[in-house]
C-alpha positions, 0 to 999 in steps of 0.5 A, spaced: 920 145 186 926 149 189 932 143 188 930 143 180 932 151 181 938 151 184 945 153 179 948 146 180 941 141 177 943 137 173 938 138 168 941 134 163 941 128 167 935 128 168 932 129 162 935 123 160 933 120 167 926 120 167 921 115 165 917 116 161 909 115 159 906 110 155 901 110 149 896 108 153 896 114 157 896 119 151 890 115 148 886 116 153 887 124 154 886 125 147 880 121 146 876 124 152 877 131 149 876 129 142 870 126 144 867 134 145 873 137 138 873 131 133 877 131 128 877 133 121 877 126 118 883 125 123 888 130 119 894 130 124 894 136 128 900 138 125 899 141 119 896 147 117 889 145 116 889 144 124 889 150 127 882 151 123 880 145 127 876 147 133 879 144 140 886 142 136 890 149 136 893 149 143 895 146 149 900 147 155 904 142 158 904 146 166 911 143 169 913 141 164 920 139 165 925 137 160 918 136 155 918 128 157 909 129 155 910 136 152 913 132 145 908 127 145 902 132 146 904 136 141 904 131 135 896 132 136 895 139 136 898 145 132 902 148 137 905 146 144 907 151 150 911 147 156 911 152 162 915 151 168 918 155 174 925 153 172 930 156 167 934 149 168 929 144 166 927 149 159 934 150 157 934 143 157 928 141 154 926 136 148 925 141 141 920 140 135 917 145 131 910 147 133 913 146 140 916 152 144 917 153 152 916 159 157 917 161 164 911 159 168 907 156 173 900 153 175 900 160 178 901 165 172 901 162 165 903 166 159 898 165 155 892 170 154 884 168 155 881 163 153 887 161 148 887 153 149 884 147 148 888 143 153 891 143 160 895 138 162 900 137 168 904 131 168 907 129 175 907 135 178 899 138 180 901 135 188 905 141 188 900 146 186 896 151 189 891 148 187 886 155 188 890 158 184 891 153 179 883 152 178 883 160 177 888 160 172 886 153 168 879 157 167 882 163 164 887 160 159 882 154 157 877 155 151 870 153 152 869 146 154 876 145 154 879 139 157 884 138 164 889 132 164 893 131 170 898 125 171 902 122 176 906 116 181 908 114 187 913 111 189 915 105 185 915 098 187 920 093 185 916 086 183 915 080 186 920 083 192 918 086 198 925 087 201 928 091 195 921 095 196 921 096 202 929 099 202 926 103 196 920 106 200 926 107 206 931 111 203 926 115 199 921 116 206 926 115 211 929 121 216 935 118 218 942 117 215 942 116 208 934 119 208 932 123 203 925 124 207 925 130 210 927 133 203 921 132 199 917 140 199 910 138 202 905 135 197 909 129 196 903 125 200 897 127 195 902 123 190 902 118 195 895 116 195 893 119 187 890 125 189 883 122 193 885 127 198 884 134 192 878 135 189 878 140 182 872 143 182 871 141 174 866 138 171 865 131 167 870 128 172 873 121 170 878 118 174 883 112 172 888 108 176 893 104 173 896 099 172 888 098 170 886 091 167 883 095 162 887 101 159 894 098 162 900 102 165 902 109 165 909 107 165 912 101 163 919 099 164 923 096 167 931 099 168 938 096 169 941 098 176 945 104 173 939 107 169 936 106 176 941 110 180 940 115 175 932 115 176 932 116 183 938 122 182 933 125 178 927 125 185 927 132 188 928 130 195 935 127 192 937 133 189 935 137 196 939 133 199 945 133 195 945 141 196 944 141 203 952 143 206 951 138 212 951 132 208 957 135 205 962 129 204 956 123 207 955 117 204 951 118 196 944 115 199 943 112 192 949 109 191 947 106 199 940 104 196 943 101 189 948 097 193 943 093 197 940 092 190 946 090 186 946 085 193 940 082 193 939 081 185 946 079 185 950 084 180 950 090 178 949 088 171 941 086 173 935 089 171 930 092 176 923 090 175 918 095 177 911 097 178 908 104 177 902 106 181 899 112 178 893 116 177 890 119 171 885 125 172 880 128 165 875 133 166 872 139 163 873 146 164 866 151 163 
């Protein structure tokens, strides 16, 4: 994404701004690949033991960000790379041990053949060449390794239309105060959770959340301030901001929290959210 690479992103903002994923979420992925590599009388993939482990060596988080899934996915295998095309959002990445972080995209990723057990994209493959991140995933990927791909739409505030509406408004509409016209092409495959893509892997399983059965993807709710900061952190946003001509303009999210702070009644309230979202789990030859 061309805004998360500008000089001026404030990557530490959003690293601290962005939701982040439920245990849910993990457990489905690392269960669907540990129904091909179980582990060895489930020693932490951590530990030195590990690396022998087949399927536990390696995974690649691709767009990784800040490290929001890049963190949790490595306490599973013995070493973790977060991959990303901005030099911003690395340089302000979460750290670990067995974790590291290089320049990269879905595109070329610096690893060699058939090195990693897993490849995961957490809200991002809707920007992907997705024939260039085919080819790629299955040069990386060992044999029988597994693809993990995440996101979300747009948030919907609970039990109040109005406040949803407003939302979807400012993040769509093309008007003043509008980011719309800011977000890069692709946004709409987010929209509808990937119906429109088809991945040529094998062994697909789909999972739509909130599920009656495996939950939520996210699961937080947010007081006004950390929702100002959370739609600070949207790409079309930063795209907006760094537009001249809106130079001196009304800041389109303080515009939106004040018609939320209005409608709940203070600017201490809490904003209520649910997160649509998809999981995709497949199998790489």
């Amino acid at each position: 994404m061309s805004a998360f690479r500008a000089p001026t992103f404030a990557a530490d903002a959003y690293a601290k701004s962005r939701p982040t994923y439920t245990s849910n979420l993990y457990n489905l992925v690392i269960d669907f690949h540990a129904a091909k590599f179980p582990k060895n009388g489930g020693q932490p993939a951590s530990t030195a033991a590990a690396k022998a482990t087949p399927g536990w060596n390696r995974v690649v988080d691709l767009g990784c960000g800040t490290g929001q899934a890049t963190i949790p996915l490595s306490r599973h295998f013995a070493t973790a790379l977060g991959v990303d095309p901005s030099e911003k959002m690395l340089s302000s990445a979460a750290r670990a041990d067995n974790v590291s972080y290089s320049v990269g995209s879905e595109k070329s990723v610096p690893v060699e053949d058939h090195s990693v057990d897993l490849v995961t994209a957490a809200q991002c493959a809707h920007w992907f060449d997705v024939e260039a991140f085919v080819r790629e995933a299955r040069r990386i990927l060992r044999p029988n390794g597994t693809i993990a791909i995440w996101g979300y739409a747009l948030a919907h505030v609970r039990n109040n239309a109005h406040l949803t509406q407003v939302l979807r408004d400012t993040a769509y509409g093309r008007g003043e105060g509008q980011v719309g016209p800011y977000w890069e092409p692709g946004r709409e495959i987010l929209e509808n959770r990937y119906e429109s893509v088809t991945f040529p892997f094998r062994e697909q399983k789909r999972i739509h959340f909130p599920s009656p059965t495996h939950g939520t993807l996210i699961d937080l709710d947010l007081p006004l301030p950390a929702f100002k900061s959370y739609v600070r952190t949207w790409s079309a946003y930063n795209g907006w901001v760094h537009d001249p001509k809106n130079a001196g303009k009304p800041d389109p999210a303080d515009t939106l929290v004040a018609e939320f702070e209005r409608v709940l009644g203070g600017p201490d309230k809490m904003v209520e959210i649910d997160w649509q979202g998809v999981l995709i789990l497949a199998t790489v030859d």
